[in-house]
C-alpha positions as CSV (number, residue, x, y, z in Angstrom):
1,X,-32.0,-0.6,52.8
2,X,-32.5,-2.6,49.6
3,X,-34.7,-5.3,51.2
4,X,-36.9,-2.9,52.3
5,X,-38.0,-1.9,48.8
6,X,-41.2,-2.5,47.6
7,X,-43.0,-0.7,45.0
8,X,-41.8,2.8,43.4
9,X,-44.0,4.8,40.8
10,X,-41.9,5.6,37.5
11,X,-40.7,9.4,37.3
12,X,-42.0,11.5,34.4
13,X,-39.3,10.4,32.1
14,X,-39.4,7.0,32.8
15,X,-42.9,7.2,31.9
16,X,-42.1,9.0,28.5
17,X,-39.6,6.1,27.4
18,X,-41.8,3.1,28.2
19,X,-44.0,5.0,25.2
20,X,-44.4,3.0,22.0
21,X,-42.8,6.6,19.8
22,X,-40.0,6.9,22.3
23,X,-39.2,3.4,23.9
24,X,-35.4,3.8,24.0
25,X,-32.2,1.5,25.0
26,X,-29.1,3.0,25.8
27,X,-26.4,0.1,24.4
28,X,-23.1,0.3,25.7
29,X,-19.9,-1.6,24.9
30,X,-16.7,-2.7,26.5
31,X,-14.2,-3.9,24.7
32,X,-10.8,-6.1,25.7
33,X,-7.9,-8.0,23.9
34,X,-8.1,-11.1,26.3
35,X,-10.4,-13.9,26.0
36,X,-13.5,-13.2,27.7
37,X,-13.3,-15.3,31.5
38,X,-16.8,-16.0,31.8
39,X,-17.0,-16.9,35.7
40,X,-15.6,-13.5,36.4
41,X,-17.7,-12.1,34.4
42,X,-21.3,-13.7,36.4
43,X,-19.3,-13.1,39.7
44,X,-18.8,-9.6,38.9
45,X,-22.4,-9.1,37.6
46,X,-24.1,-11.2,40.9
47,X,-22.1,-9.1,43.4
48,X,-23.1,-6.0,40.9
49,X,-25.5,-2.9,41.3
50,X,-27.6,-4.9,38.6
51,X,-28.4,-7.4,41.1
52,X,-28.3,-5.1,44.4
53,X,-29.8,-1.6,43.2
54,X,-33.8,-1.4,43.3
55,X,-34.5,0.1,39.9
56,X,-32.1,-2.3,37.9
57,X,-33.4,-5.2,39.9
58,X,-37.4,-4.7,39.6
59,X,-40.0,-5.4,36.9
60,X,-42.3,-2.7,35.2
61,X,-46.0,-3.4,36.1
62,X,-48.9,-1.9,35.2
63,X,-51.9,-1.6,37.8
64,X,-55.9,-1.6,36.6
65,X,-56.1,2.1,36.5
66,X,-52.9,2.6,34.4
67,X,-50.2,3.8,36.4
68,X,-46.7,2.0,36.1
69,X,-44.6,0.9,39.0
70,X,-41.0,-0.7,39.7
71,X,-41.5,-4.1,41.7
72,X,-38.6,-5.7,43.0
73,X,-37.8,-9.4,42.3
74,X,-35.4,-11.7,41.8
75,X,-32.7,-11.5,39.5
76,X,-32.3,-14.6,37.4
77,X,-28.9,-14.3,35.9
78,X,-29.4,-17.3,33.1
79,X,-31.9,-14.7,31.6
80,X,-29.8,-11.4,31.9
81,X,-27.0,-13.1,30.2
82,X,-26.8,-13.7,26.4
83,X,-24.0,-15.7,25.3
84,X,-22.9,-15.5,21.4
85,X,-20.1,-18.0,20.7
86,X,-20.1,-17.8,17.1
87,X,-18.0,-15.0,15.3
88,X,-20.5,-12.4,13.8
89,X,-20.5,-12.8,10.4
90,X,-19.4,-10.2,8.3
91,X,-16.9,-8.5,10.3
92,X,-13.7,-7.1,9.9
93,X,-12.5,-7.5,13.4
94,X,-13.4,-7.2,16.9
95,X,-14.6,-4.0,17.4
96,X,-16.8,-4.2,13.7
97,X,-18.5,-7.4,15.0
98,X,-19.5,-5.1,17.9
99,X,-20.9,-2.4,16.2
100,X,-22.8,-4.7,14.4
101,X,-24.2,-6.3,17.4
102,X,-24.9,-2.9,18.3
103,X,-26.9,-2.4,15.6
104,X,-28.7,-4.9,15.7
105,X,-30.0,-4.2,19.1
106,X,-30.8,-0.9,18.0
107,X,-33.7,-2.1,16.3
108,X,-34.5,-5.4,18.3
109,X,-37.4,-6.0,19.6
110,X,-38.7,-4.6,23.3
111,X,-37.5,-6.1,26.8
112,X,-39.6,-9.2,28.2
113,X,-41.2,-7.0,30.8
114,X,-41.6,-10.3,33.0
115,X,-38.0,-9.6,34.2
116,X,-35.7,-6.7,35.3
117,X,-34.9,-4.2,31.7
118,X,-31.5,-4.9,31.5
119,X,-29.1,-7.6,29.4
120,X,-26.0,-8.5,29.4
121,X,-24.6,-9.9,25.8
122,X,-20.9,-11.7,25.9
123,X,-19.4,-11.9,22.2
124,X,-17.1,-15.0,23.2
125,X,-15.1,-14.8,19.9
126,X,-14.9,-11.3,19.8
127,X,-13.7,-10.4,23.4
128,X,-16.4,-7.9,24.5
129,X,-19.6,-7.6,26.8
130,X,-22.4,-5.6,25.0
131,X,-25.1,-3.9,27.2
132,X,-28.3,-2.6,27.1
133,X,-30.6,-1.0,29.6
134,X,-33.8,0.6,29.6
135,X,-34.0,4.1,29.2
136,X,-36.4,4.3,31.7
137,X,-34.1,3.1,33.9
138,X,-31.8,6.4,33.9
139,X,-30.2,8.3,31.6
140,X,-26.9,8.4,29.8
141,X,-25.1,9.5,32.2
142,X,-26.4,7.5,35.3
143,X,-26.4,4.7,33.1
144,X,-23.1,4.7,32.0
145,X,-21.9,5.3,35.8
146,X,-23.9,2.5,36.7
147,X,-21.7,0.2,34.1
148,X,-18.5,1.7,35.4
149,X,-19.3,0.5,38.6
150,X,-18.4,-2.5,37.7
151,X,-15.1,-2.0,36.6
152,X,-11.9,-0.7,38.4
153,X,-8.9,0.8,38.1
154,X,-6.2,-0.3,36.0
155,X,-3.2,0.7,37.9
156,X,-5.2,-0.2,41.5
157,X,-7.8,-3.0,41.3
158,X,-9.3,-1.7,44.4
159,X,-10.5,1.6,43.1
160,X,-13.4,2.2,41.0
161,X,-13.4,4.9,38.3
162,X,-14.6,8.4,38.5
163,X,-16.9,10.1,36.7
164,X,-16.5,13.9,36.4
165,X,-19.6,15.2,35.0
166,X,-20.0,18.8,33.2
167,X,-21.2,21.7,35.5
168,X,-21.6,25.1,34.6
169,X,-19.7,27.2,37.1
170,X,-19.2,31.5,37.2
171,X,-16.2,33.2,38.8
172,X,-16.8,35.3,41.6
173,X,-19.0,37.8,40.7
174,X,-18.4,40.0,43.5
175,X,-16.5,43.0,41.5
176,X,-18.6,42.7,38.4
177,X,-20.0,46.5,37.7
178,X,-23.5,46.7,37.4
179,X,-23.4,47.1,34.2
180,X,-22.2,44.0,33.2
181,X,-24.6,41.8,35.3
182,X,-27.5,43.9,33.4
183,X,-26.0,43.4,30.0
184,X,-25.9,39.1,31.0
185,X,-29.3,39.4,32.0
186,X,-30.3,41.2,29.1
187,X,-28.5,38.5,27.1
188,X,-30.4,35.7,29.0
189,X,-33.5,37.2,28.5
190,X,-33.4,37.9,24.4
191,X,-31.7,34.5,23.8
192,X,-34.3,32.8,25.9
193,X,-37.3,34.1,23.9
194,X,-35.9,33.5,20.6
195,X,-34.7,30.4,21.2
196,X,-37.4,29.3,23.0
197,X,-40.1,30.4,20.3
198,X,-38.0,28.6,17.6
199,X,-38.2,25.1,20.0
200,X,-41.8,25.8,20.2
201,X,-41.9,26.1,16.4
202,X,-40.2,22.9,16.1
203,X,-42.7,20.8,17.8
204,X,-45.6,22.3,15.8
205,X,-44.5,22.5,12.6
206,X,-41.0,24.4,11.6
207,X,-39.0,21.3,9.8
208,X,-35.7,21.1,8.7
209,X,-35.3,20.8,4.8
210,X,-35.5,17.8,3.1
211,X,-32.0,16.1,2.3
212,X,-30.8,12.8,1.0
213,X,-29.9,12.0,4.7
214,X,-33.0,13.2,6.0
215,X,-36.0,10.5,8.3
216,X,-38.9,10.9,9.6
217,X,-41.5,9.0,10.7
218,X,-41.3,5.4,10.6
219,X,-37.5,5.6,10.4
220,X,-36.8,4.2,13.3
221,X,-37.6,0.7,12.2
222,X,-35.6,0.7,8.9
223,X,-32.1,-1.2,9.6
224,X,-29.3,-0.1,10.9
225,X,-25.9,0.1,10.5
226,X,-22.9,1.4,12.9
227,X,-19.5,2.7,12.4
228,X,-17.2,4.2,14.8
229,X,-15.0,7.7,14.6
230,X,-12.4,8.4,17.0
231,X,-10.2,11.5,17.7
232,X,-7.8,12.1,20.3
233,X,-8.8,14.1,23.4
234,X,-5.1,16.0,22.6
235,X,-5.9,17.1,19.2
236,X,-9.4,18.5,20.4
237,X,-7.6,20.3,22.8
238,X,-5.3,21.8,20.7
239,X,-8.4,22.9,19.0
240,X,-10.1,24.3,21.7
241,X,-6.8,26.4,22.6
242,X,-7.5,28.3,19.6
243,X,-10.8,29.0,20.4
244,X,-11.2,29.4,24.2
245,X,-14.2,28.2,26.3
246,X,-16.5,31.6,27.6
247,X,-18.6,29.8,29.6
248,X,-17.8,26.5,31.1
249,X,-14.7,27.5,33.5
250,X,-14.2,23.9,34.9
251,X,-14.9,20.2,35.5
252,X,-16.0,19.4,38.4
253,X,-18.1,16.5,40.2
254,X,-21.4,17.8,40.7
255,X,-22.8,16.6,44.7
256,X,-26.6,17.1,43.2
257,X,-26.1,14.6,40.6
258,X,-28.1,11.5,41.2
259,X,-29.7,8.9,39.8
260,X,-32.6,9.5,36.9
261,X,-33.4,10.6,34.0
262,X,-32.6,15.1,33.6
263,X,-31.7,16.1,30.4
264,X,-33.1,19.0,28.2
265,X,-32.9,19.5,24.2
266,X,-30.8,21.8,21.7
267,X,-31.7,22.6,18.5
268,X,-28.7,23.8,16.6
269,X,-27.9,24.9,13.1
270,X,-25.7,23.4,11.0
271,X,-23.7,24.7,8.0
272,X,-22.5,23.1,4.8
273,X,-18.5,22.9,5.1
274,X,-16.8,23.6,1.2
275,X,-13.5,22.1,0.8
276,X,-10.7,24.7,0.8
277,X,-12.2,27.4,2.9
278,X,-10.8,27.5,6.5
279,X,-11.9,24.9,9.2
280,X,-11.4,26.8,11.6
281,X,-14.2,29.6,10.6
282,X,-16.8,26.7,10.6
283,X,-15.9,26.4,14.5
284,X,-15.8,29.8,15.1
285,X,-19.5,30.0,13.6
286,X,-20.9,26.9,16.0
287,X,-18.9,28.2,18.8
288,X,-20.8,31.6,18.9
289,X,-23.9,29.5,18.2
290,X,-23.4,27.1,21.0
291,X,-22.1,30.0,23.4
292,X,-25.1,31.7,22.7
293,X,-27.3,28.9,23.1
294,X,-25.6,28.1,26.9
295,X,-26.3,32.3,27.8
296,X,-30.3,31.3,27.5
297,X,-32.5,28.6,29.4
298,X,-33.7,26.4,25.9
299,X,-32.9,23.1,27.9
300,X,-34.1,24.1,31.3
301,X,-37.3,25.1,29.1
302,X,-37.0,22.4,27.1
303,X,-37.0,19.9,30.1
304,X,-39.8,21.9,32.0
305,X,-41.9,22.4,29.1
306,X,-41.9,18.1,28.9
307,X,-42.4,17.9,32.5
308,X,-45.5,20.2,31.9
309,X,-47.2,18.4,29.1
310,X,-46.9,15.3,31.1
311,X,-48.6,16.4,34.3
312,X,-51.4,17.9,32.1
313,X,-52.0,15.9,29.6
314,X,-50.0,12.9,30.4
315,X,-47.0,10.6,28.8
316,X,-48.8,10.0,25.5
317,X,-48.7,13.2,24.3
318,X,-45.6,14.2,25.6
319,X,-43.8,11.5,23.9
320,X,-45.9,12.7,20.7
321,X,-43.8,16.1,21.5
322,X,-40.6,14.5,21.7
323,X,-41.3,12.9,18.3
324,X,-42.1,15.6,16.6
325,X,-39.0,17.5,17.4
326,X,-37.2,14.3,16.0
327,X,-39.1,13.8,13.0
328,X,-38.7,17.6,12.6
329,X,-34.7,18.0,12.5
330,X,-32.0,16.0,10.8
331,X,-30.2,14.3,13.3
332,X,-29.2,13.7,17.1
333,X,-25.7,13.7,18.3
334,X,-25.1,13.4,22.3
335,X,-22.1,13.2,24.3
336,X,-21.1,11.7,27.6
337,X,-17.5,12.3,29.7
338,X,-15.9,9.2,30.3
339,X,-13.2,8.5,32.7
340,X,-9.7,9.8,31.9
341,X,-7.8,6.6,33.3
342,X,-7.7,2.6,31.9
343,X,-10.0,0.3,33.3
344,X,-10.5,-3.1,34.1
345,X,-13.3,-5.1,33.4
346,X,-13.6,-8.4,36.0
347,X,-10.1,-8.5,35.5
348,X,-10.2,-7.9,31.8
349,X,-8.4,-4.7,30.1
350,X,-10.7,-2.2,28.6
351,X,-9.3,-1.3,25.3
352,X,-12.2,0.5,24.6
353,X,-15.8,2.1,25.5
354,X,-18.2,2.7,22.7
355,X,-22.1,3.7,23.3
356,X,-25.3,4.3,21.3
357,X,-29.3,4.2,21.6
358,X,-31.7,1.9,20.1
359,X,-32.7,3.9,16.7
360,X,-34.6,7.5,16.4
361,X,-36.7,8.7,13.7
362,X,-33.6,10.0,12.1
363,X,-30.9,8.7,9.2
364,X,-28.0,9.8,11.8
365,X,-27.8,9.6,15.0
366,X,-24.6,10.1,17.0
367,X,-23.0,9.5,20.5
368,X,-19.5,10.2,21.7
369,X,-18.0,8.8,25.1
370,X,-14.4,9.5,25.5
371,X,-12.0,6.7,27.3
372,X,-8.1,7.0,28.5
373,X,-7.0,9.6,26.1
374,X,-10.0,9.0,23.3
375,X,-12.9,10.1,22.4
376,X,-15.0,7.5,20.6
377,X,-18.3,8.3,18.2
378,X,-20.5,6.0,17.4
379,X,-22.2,7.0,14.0
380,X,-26.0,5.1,14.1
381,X,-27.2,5.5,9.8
382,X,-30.4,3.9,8.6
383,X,-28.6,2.1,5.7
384,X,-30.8,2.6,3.2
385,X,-30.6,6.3,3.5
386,X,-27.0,7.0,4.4
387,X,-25.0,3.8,2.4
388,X,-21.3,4.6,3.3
389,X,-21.3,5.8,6.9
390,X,-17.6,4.8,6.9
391,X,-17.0,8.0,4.4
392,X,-19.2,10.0,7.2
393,X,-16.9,8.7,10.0
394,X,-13.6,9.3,8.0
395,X,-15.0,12.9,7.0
396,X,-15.3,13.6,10.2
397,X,-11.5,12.5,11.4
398,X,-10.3,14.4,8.6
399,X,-12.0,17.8,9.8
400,X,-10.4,17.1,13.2
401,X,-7.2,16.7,12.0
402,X,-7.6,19.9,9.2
403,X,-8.9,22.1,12.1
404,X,-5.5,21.1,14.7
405,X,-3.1,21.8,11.6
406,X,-4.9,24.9,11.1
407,X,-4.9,25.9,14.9
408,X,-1.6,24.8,15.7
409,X,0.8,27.8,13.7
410,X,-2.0,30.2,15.3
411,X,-1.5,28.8,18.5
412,X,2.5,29.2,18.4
413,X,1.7,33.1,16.8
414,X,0.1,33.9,19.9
């Protein structure tokens, strides 16, 4: 089937992120304790989706009239893989010298486009494989499954790990009275408009007020730095006993899901946090927010409305659109569901999965993946804006652990 491949237009997105405002990497991490085995390593990769799937094994062209295409090729391994022998200097261990790999790549410069968008770096003396992709290649989540791939189980070699994506799912709604079905709809309809009028406002001109830890345009290109905060999946949970989910009822593998780039856009509040006052009402605030937020359609709108602008007026402006919103609001933070179990990385333990994006037109920008039991955050700071991010990443462990104390005597009450 793959042979067969020839030449295949770019979607919509992929067209957006190939823009010069919003050419984006998705950088991904895996860490181990184990010297890296470096011929396991290229025999995984050759026998690999990188090498095998169409879209991670073709080139972007450009034709004389404009319009960009996937072309498959070759795949030259030698140029894929990036070998750093030397320890990074500055860091404080393993998983620092990663981050500030990481960082680095967040504001390196754009893929050779004479080869497939994808690299492989090996950090030899700090025992872990650094990737980045083209965003126009997929998005997080494909992306990220398409990394898994290449690992397997822990406890059985021959399986590879799930991913269990989030899907919104109803209970039978078959002895709802009327009025309730009316009063949702009603509810769909108001949120909708007001949220959609305010992500309208965004894009034209509706900013968010200046703060020391605010970007804007240019910011993208200032230096980086990268800290990580981690929190256990338990203690979250503990968390989110207090304060039941309304509207996500289960997890559950989603058989539309497929390869691409679909996401839409939230723009949410945030609220200053005083010390002494109880954790838990912050949560309660951005849980009604959030819960109102998932009762309208802003990211189905907010993914059609980009879809429209590019078929009418094309990818530049669209991707003038996106950065607007960016330059417009404070920060970005994204999550992805990892799998639950420990992996194995061409035979290597994975001690650890981190992920972020090449840099936004923001001072903060933050991605979570959660791994066996944790959830890891990678906290992206232009460092000349925010100078500390490691009192940001600490702040924010510290309001996980003062919101579980706080839930857990209300949980045992009940």
């Amino acid at each position: 089937m793959f042979q067969e491949y020839k030449e295949e237009p770019l979607t919509p997105a992929g067209r957006l992120f190939i823009q010069p405002e919003t050419n984006i990497s998705v950088i991904c991490c895996l860490g181990t304790h184990e010297p890296l085995r470096i011929d396991a390593i290229k025999s995984v990769i050759a026998d690999s989706m990188l090498a095998k799937h169409p879209r991670l094994s073709s080139i972007l062209v450009v034709d004389k009239n404009g319009h960009e295409y996937w072309r498959k090729t070759e795949i030259d391994m030698n140029r894929h893989i990036i070998f750093h022998n030397d320890p990074i200097e500055g860091a404080k261990d393993d998983q620092d010298a990663a981050n500030i790999l990481m960082a680095d790549l967040a504001v390196s410069v754009p893929f050779e486009t004479d080869k497939p968008l994808w690299e492989l770096h090996l950090l030899i003396s700090h025992k872990c494989a650094v990737i980045r992709a083209h965003h126009a290649l997929g998005d997080g989540v494909s992306l990220l499954s398409f990394f898994l791939a290449m690992c397997r189980k822990a406890d059985d070699p021959e399986k590879m790990p799930s991913m269990n994506p989030v899907v919104v799912t109803r209970s039978n709604g078959g002895g709802e009275a009327i009025g309730g079905i009316l009063w949702r709809l009603l509810k769909l309809v108001w949120f909708t408009v007001v949220f959609v009028v305010d992500f309208i406002a965004r894009v034209l001109w509706v900013r968010d007020e200046t703060t020391v830890v605010s970007g804007g345009a240019g910011v993208e290109l200032w230096p980086r730095k990268l800290v990580t905060a981690r929190f256990l999946i338990d203690d979250m949970k503990i968390v989110k006993k207090y304060i039941p989910n309304t509207d996500l009822e289960e997890l559950m593998r989603d058989p539309k899901a497929g390869w691409g780039n679909k996401f839409g856009m939230l723009v949410l509040p945030t609220y200053y946090h005083k010390s002494g006052s109880d954790p838990l009402e912050y949560l309660r605030r951005a849980k009604a927010m959030i819960d109102q937020k998932k009762s309208s359609l802003e990211s189905f709108f907010s993914y059609k409305f980009g879809y429209l602008i590019m078929s009418i007026l094309g990818a530049k402006y669209a991707s003038l659109l996106n950065y607007r919103i960016l330059c417009n609001t404070t920060f970005t933070i994204s999550n992805v569901v990892g799998p639950k179990e420990k992996l194995t990385f061409a035979g290597h333990p994975v001690d650890y999965i981190k992920t972020t994006s090449s840099s936004l037109p923001h001072a903060i920008t933050m991605h979570m993946v959660s791994y066996a039991g944790t959830a890891y955050m990678q906290i992206l700071v232009a460092k000349d804006l925010v100078h500390d991010p490691e009192v940001l990443a600490k702040c924010l462990e510290d309001a996980m652990l003062e919101m579980k104390e706080a839930a857990l005597p209300k949980i045992k009450r009940k």
